[in-house]
N, C-alpha and C positions, 0 to 999 in steps of 0.2 A: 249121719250119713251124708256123704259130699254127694251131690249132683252133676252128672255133666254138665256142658254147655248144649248139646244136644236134650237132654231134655227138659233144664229151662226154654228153650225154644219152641219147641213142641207146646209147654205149656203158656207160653205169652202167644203162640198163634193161634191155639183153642180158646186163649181168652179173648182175643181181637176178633175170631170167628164168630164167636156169639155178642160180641158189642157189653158184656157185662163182667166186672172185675168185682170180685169181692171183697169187702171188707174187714181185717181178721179183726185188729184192732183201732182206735186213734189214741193216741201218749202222748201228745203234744199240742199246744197252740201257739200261733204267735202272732203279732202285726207289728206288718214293717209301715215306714211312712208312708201315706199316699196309697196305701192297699189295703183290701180290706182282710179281715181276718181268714189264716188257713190253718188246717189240720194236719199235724202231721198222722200217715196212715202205713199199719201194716195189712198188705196183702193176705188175704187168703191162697196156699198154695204158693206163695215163695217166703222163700226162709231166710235169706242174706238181708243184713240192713239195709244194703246199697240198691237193692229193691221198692226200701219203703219211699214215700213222697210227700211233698206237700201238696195240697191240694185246697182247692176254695171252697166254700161253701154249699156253691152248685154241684159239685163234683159227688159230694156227698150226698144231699138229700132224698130221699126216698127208699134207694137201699141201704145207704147205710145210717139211716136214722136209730136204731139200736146201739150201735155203735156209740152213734156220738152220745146219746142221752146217758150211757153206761159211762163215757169219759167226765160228760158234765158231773153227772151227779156222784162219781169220784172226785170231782174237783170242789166242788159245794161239801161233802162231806170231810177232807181235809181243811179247810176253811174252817168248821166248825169245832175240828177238834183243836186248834190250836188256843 
């Protein structure tokens, strides 16, 4: 089901209203020179890629500590079956 652009908006102003975005997933890591490592993350509540982001560290912690422990320990367990 496509979305308007009208209710993407609707939903990035309810997220901004309440200051809390959530975490659906994270599927990636990376580190660039001179930075420290970020997550790439899928939103809760938006569906298009060009939604997802990178994000640091801090951006993550707390609420989406699930998240990340669920990416880690997918990353630790491919690791171990190779």
């Amino acid at each position: 089901m496509l979305l308007d652009s009208a209710h993407w908006q609707g939903l990035e102003v309810a997220c901004q209203a309440s200051g809390i975005y959530e975490i659906k997933a994270i599927t990636n890591r990376r580190k660039l020179p001179g930075r420290d490592v970020e997550y790439y993350v899928q939103w809760k509540g938006w569906t298009s890629p060009e939604e997802d982001t990178w994000e640091p560290i801090e951006n993550i912690k707390g609420s989406g500590d699930a998240a990340l422990k669920k990416f880690l320990d997918g990353k630790k367990t491919k690791k171990t079956k190779k």
